[in-house]
C-alpha positions as CSV (number, residue, x, y, z in Angstrom):
1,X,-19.3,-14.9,-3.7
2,X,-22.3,-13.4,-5.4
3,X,-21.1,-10.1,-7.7
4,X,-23.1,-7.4,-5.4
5,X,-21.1,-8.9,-2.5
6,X,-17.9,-8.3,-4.5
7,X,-18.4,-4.8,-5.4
8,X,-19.6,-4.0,-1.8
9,X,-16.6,-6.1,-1.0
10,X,-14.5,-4.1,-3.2
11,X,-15.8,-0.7,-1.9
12,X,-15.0,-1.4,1.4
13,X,-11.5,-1.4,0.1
14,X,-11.6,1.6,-1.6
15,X,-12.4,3.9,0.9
16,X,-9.5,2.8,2.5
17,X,-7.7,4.8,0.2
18,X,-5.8,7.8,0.7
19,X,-7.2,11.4,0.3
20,X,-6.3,14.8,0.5
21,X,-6.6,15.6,4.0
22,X,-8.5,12.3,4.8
23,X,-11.6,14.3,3.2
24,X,-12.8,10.7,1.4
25,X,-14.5,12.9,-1.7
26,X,-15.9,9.8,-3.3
27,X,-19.2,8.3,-3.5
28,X,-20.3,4.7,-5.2
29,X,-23.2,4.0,-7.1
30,X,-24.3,-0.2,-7.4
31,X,-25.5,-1.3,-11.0
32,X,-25.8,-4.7,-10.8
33,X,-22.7,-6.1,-12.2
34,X,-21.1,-2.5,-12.4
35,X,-19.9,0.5,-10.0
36,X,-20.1,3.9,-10.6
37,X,-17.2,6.5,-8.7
38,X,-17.9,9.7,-8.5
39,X,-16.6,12.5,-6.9
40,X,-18.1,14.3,-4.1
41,X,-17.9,17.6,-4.5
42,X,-19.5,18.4,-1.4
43,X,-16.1,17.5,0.1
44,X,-13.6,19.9,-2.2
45,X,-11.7,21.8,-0.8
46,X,-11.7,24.7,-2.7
47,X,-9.0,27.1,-1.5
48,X,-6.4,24.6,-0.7
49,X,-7.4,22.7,-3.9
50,X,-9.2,25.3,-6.5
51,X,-9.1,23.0,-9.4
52,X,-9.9,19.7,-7.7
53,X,-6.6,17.8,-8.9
54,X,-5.7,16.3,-5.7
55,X,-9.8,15.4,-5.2
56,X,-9.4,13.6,-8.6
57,X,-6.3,11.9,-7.8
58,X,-7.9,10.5,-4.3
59,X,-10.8,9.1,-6.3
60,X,-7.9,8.0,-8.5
61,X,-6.1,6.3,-5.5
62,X,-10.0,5.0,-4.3
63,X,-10.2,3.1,-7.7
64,X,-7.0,1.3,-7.8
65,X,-8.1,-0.3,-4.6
66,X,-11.3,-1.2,-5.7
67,X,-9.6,-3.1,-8.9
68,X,-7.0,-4.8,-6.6
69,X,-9.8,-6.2,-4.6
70,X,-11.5,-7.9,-7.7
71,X,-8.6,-9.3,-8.9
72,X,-7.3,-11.0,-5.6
73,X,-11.1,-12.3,-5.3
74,X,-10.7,-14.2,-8.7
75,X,-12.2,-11.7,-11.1
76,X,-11.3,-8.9,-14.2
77,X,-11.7,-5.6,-13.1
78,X,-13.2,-3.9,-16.3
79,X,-12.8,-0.3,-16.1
80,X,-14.3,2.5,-18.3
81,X,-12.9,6.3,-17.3
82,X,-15.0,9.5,-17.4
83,X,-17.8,7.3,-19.6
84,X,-20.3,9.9,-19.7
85,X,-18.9,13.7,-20.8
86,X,-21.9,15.4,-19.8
87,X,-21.4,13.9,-15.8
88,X,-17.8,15.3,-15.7
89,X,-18.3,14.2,-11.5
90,X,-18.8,10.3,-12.6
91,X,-15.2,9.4,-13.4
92,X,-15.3,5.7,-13.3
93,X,-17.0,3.3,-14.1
94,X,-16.1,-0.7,-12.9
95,X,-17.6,-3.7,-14.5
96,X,-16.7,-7.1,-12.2
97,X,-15.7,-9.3,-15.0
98,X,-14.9,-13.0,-16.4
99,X,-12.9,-15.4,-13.6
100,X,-8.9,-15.1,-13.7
101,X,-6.4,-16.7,-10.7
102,X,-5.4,-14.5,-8.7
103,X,-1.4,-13.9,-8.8
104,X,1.0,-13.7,-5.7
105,X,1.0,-9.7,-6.7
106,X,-2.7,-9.6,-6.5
107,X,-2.6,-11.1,-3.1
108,X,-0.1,-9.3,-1.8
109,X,-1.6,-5.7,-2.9
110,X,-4.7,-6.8,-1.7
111,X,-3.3,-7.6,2.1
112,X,-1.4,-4.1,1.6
113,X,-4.6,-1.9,1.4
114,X,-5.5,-3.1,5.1
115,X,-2.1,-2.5,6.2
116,X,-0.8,1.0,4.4
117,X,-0.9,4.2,6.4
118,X,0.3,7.5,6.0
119,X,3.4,8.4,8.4
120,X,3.7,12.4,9.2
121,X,6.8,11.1,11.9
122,X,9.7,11.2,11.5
123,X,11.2,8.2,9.4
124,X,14.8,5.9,10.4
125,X,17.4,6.7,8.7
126,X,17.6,3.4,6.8
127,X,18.1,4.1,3.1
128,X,15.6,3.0,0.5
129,X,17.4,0.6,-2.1
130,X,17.8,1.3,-5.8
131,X,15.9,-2.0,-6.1
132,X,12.8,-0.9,-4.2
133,X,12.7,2.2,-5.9
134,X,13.4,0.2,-9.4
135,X,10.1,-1.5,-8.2
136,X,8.4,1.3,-7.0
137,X,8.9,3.8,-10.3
138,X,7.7,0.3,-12.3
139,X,4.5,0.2,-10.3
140,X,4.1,4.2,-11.4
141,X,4.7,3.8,-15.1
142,X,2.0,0.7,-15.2
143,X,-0.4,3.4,-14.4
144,X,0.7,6.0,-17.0
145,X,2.8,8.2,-14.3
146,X,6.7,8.8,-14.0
147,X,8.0,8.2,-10.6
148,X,11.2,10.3,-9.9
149,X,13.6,10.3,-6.7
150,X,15.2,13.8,-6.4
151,X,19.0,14.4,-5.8
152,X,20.3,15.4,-2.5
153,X,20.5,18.9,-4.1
154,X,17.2,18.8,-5.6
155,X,15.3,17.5,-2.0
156,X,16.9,20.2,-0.4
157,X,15.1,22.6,-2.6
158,X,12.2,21.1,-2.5
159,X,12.5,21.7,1.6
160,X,13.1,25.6,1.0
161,X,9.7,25.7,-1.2
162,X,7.5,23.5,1.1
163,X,9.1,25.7,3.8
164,X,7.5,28.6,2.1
165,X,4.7,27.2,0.9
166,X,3.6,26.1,4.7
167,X,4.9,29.8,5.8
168,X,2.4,31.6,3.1
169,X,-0.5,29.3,3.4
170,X,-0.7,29.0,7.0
171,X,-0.6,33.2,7.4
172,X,-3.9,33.3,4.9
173,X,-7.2,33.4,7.0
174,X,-9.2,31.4,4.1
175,X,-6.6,28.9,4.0
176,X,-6.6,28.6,7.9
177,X,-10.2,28.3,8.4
178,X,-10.5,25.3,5.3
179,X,-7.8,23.6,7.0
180,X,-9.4,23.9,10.5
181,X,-12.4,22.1,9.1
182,X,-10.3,18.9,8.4
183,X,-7.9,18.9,11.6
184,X,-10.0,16.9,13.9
185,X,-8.7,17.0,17.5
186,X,-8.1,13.4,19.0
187,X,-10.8,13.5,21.4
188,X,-13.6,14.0,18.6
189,X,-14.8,11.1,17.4
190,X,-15.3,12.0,13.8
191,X,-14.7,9.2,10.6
192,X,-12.9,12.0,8.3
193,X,-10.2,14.9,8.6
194,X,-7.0,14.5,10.1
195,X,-6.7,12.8,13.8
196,X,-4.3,15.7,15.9
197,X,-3.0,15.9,19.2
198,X,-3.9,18.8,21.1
199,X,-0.5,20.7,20.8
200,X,0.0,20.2,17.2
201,X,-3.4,21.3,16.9
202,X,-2.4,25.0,18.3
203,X,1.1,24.8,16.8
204,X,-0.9,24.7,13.4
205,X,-3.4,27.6,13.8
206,X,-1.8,29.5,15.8
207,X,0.3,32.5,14.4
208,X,3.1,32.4,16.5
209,X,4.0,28.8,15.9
210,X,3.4,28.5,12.1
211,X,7.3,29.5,11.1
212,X,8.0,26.6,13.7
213,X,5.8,24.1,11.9
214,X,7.4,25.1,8.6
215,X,10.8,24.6,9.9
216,X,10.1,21.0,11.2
217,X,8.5,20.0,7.9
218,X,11.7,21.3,6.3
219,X,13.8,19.2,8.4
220,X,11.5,16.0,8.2
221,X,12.3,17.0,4.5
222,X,16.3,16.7,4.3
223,X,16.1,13.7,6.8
224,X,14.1,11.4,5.1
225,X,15.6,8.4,3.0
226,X,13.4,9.4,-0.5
227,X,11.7,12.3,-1.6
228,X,9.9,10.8,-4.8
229,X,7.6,13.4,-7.4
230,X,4.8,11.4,-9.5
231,X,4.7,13.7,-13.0
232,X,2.6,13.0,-16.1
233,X,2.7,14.4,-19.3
234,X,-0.3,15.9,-19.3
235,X,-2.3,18.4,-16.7
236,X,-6.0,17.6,-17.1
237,X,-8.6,15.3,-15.5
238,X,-7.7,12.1,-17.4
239,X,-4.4,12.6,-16.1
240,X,-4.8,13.2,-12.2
241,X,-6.8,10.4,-12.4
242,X,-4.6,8.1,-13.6
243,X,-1.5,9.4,-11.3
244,X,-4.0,8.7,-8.3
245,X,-4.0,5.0,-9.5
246,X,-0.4,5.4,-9.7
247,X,-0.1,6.5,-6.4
248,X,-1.6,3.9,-4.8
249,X,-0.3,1.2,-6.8
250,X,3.0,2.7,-5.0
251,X,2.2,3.3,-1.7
252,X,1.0,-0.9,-1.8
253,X,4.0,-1.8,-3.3
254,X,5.9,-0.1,-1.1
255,X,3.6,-1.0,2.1
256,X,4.5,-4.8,1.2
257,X,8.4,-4.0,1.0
258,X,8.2,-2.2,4.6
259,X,8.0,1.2,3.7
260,X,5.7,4.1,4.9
261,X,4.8,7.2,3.2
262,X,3.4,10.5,3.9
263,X,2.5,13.2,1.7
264,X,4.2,16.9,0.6
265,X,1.9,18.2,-1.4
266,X,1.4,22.0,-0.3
267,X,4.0,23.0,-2.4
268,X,1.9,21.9,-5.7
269,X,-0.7,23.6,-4.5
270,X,0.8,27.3,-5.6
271,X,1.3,27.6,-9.5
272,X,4.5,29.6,-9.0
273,X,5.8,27.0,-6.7
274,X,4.6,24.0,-8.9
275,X,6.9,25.6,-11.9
276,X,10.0,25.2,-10.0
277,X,9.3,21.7,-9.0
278,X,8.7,21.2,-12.7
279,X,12.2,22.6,-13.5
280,X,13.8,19.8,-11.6
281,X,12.2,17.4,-13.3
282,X,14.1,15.4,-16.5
283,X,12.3,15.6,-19.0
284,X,10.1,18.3,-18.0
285,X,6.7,17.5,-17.0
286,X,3.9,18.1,-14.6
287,X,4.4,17.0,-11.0
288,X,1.4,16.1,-9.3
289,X,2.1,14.7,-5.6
290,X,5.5,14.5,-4.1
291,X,6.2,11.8,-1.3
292,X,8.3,11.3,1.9
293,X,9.2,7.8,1.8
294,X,10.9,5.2,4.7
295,X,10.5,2.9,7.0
296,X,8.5,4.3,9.8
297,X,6.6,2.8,12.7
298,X,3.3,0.9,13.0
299,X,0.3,3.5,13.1
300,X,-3.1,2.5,13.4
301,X,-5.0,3.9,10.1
302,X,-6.8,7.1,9.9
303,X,-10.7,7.2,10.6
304,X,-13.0,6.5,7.7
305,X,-16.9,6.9,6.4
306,X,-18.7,3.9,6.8
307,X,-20.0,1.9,3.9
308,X,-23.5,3.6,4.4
309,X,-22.0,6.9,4.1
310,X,-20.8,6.4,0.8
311,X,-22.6,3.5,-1.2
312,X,-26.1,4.0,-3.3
313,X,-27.7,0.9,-3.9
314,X,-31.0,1.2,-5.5
């Protein structure tokens, strides 16, 4: 396979990545052997994420993908981060490198980028080994990111302020109105946003039904097997994206154990809020994304951008 094949190759498994709010805020730029990501900040959402740390970490998650596909096709994924300071929006940039064999891990991560998807259901109550989470937390730290399961006390905590956190964010017109934007009822046929049923559509937006949604979440919470926080030491671009490589690099591992995933991250998004989850943390550091992990049901994926809606190639 010829290198621009490769990369195009690669991209294609990239934007299979998560992103806040399936927003896919990246865009790709072709340099012969090299790729350029960049964030698109057309696509930040800037009340529900003023400082663009969960846009970085999606790129983050978009990159990860893109090195796992050149290394299951055979090749060194040479990466350079944030390569040009005065282009703080280019934040990667991938070089296809010399040939390598590909290892069973390669191949497996590489199969579990077509299969992962995020599950907002609710989860069996089948617990999620010591092992598998020995494996999971190791997948983390190769990426620079601490991966840490919270107590029964600590999760249930954690419900109260996502609780809240859904309660106060949901009664803020601004908030409301940017989260309409990427709620994308089922019967649209749109490639971004979040898929939603008619009902759920109205339970979310609709005043009288927020405290309800709240309360499920909170339950969803306390029910599920693992509640894991990724944390890093520091808070700052560098940082975010790095834990979005360690994200993904989770969410595949776990995908090839059987697991599914979905994300808590509204509580991270108010500073007040973020403190506390930083208090449970040991040692202290800064928690970035928090995930709701079991085994879950097969869901088809959620839409996404075609190739020609994100790749440059001059």
């Amino acid at each position: 396979m010829d290198t621009r094949t490769l990369l195009r190759c690669g991209v294609a498994d990239a934007v299979l990545a998560p992103s806040t709010h399936n927003t896919q805020p990246w865009r790709f730029t072709l340099h012969g052997a090299s790729i350029d990501l960049c964030a698109d900040l057309s696509r930040h959402l800037r009340v529900i994420d003023p400082d663009a740390r969960q846009l970085v970490m999606s790129c983050g998650a978009a990159l990860y993908n893109l090195r796992v596909s050149l290394r299951a096709a055979g090749r060194e994924d040479r990466v350079r981060t944030f390569p040009h300071v005065s282009r703080p929006e280019l934040l990667a940039r991938v070089t296809v490198g010399a040939d390598r064999d590909p290892s069973d891990h390669d191949r497996a991560l590489a199969a579990a980028i077509h299969e992962r998807h995020t599950d907002r259901g609710e989860l069996a109550p089948r617990p999620v080994s010591h092992a598998i989470m020995s494996s999971l937390a190791a997948a983390a730290a190769a990426e620079g990111t601490t991966l840490t399961r919270l107590t029964p006390r600590a999760k249930q905590l954690v419900s109260e302020l996502i609780a809240f956190a859904d309660r106060r964010a949901l009664s803020t017109r601004r908030y409301r109105r940017e989260l309409a934007r990427w709620l994308v009822p089922s019967w649209r046929k749109r490639r971004d946003g979040i898929p939603i049923a008619r009902k759920e559509y109205r339970s979310l937006l609709g005043a009288r039904l927020r405290g309800a949604f709240a309360s499920l979440e909170q339950q969803r919470v306390i029910a599920s097997p693992a509640i894991v926080v990724f944390s890093t030491r520091d808070d700052e671009p560098a940082s975010w994206l790095a834990c979005g490589q360690a994200l993904q690099a989770v969410l595949l591992t776990a995908t090839s154990l059987g697991l599914t995933a979905s994300f808590l991250n509204q509580v991270l998004e108010v500073p007040d809020l973020r403190e506390r989850v930083a208090a449970l943390l040991t040692p202290r550091a800064h928690p970035q994304l928090i995930l709701r992990l079991g085994f879950g049901a097969a869901l088809p994926p959620a839409p996404r951008r075609t190739l020609g809606d994100v790749l440059d190639e001059p």
